[in-house]
C-alpha positions as CSV (number, residue, x, y, z in Angstrom):
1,X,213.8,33.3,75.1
2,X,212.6,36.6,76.9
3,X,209.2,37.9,76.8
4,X,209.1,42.1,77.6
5,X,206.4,42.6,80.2
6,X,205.4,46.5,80.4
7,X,203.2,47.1,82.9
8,X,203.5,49.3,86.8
9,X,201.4,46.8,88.5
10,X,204.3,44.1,90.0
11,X,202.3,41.7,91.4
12,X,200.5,41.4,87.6
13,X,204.0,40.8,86.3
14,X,204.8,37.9,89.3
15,X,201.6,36.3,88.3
16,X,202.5,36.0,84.6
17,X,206.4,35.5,85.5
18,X,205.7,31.8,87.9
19,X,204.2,30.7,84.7
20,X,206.4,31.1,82.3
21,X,209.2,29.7,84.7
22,X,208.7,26.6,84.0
23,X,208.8,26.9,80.0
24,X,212.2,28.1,79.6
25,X,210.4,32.0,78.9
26,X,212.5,34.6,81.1
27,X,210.5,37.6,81.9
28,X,211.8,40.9,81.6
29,X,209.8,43.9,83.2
30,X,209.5,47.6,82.4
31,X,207.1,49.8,83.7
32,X,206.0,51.7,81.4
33,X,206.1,52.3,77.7
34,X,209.2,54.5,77.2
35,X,211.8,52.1,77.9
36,X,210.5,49.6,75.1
37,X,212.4,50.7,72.0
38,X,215.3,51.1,73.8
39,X,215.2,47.7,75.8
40,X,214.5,46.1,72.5
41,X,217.9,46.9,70.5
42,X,219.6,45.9,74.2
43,X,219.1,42.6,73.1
44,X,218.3,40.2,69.9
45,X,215.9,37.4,72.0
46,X,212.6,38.6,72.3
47,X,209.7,35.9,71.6
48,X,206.8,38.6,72.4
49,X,205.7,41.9,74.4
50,X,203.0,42.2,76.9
51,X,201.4,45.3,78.0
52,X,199.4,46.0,80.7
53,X,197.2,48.5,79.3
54,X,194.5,49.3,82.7
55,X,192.2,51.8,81.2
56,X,194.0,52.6,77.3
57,X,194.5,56.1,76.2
58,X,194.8,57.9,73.2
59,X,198.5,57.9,74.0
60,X,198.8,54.3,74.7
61,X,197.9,53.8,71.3
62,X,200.3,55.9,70.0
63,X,203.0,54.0,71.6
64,X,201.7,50.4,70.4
65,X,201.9,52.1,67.1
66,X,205.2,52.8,66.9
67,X,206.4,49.8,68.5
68,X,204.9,48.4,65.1
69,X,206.6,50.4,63.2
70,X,210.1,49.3,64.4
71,X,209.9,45.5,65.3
72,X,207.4,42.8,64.1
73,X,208.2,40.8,67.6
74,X,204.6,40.2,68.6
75,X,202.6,42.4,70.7
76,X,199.7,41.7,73.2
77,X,197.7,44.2,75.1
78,X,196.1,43.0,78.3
79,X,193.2,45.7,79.3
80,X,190.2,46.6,81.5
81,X,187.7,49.4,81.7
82,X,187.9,49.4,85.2
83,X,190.3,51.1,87.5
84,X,188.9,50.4,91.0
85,X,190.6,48.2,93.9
86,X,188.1,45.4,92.8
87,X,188.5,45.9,89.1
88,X,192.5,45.5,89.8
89,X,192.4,42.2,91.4
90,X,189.3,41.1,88.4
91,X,192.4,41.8,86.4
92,X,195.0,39.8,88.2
93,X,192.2,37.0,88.5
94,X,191.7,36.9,85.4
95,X,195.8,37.4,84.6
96,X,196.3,34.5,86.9
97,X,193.6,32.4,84.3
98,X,194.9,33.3,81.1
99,X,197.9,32.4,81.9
100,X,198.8,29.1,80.7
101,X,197.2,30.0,77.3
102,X,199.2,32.8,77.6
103,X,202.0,29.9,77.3
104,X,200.3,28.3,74.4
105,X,200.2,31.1,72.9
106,X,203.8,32.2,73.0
107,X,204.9,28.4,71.9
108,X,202.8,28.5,69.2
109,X,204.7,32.2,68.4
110,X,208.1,30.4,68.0
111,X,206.9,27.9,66.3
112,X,204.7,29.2,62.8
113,X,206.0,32.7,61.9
114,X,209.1,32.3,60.4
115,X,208.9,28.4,60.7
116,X,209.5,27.8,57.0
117,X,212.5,30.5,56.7
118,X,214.0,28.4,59.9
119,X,213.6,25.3,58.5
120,X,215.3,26.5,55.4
121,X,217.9,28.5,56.9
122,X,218.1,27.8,60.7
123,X,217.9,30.8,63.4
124,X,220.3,33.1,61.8
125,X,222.5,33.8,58.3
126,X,225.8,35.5,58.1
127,X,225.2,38.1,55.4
128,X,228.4,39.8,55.6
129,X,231.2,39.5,58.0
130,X,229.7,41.9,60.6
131,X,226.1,41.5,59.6
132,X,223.3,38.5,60.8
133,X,220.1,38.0,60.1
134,X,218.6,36.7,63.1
135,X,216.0,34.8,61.8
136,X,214.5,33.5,64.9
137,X,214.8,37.3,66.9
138,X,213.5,39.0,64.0
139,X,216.5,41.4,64.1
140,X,219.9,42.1,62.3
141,X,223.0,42.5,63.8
142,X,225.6,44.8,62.5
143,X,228.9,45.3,64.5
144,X,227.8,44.2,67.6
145,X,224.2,46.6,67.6
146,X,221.0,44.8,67.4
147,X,218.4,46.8,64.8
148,X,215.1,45.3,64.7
149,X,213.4,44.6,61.9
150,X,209.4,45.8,61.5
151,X,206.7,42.9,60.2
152,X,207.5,44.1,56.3
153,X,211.3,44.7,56.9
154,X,211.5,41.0,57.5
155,X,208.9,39.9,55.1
156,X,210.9,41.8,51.7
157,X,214.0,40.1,53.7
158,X,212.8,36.5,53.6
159,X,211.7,36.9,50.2
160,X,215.1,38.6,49.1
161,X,217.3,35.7,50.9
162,X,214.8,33.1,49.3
163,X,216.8,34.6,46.3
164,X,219.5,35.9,47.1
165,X,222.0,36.5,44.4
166,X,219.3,37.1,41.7
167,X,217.3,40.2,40.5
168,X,213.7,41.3,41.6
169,X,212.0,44.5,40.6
170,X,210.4,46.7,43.0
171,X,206.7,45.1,41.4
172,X,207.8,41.4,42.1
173,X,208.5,42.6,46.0
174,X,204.8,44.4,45.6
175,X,203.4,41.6,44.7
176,X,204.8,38.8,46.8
177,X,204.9,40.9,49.7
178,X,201.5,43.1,49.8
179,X,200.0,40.8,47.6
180,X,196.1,42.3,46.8
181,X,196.8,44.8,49.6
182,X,194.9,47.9,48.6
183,X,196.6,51.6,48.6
184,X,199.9,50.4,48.1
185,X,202.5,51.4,45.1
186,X,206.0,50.9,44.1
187,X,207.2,53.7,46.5
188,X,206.2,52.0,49.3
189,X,208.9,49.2,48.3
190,X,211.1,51.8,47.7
191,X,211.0,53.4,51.0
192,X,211.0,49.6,52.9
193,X,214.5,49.1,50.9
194,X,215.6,52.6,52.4
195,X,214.8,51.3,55.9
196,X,216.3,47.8,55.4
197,X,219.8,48.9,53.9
198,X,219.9,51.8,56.8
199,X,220.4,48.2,59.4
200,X,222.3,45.9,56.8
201,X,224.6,48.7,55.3
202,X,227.6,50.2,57.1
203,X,226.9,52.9,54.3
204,X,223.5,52.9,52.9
205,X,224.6,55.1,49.9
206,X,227.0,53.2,48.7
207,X,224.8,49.4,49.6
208,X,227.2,46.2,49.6
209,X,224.8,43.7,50.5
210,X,221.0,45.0,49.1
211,X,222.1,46.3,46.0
212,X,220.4,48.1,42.7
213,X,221.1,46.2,39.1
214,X,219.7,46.7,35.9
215,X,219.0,43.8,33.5
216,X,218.0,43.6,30.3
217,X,216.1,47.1,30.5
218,X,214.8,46.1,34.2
219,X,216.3,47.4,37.0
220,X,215.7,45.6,40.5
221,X,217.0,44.4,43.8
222,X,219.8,41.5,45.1
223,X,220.8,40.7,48.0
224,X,224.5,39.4,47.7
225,X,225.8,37.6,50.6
226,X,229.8,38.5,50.9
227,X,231.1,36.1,53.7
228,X,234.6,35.3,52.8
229,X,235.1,31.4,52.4
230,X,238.3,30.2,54.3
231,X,240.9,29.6,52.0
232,X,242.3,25.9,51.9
């Protein structure tokens, strides 16, 4: 599996890179920002993005915020207040340290978040003929093009292909996937199922695969898996 490393300081990257060698993690490195979003659809096998935030800015924020808002691929942010020659090599020091928990710490990444839904379903399900849910890369993949899937995107998912082919209102997804969460209402689900059936749908108006019923005066969601079965 890959881990993204963003970062302009090369020899930081190295460091981190003749760690992970050796624990079948490939290393792929971007220097800044920018090219995250796109790099991330390039592929489905990201474990985990590392930034190498020196001195974070208002605007480096603003770009770990929206890398939340389109993947829920973990995302850690190495920093320092200090920017001189001697704070720099602190850094890779301190880099060089960290970096076999850094190791632990990606194993332990694969192994618990969507461990259940794996164990249940293995890395990926065919949902359609040209549509997977890649379980393990937290993605989907519709004709060929990868479309990452935010932390909620996938939680509504996993709760919808826990049961698939049966009905849940827009308050059953509230409650099972915000739980207690404060500030929250039915439009938020209503907006996630937007989102999700703009990655699973070749034609979100007209939804195949996440689609509306009404039962029994409630109307709700289902996701219907409709792989062909071979014919004997």
């Amino acid at each position: 599996m890959k881990v993204m490393f963003v970062s302009e300081n090369v020899h930081l990257v190295k460091l981190v890179g003749n760690t992970l060698k050796g624990h079948d993690l490939e290393i792929v490195h971007l220097r800044n920002g920018k090219q995250i979003l796109s790099t991330l659809q390039q592929d489905a096998d990201w474990l985990a993005i590392v930034i190498d935030f020196p001195k974070p800015m208002e605007n480096d924020f603003l770009c770990w915020k929206e890398i939340r808002e389109h993947t829920c691929i973990p995302v850690m942010i190495l920093s320092s207040e200090q920017s001189s020659p001697d704070g720099i090599m602190a850094r890779q020091q301190a880099t060089l340290e960290l970096s076999e928990p850094l190791v632990e710490v990606l194993e332990k990444i694969r192994l618990t978040e969507d461990n259940y839904l794996r164990s249940k379903f293995g890395d990926s399900v065919t949902l359609a003929e040209n549509v997977v849910f890649e379980i393990a890369q937290c993605c989907i993949v519709r004709n060929g093009q990868v479309y990452s899937l935010t932390k909620r995107e996938f939680q509504i998912l996993s709760v919808l292909l826990q049961n698939a082919g049966m009905l849940l209102s827009a308050q059953e997804l509230l409650d099972r996937v915000w739980k207690n969460q404060q500030n929250v209402n039915l439009g938020n689900v209503y907006v996630y199922i937007r989102k999700l059936r703009e990655k699973l749908e070749d034609d979100p108006r007209n939804p195949q695969i996440l689609i509306t019923e009404r039962k029994k005066n409630e109307t709700g969601f289902v996701l219907r898996m409709i792989v062909k079965k071979n014919e004997p």
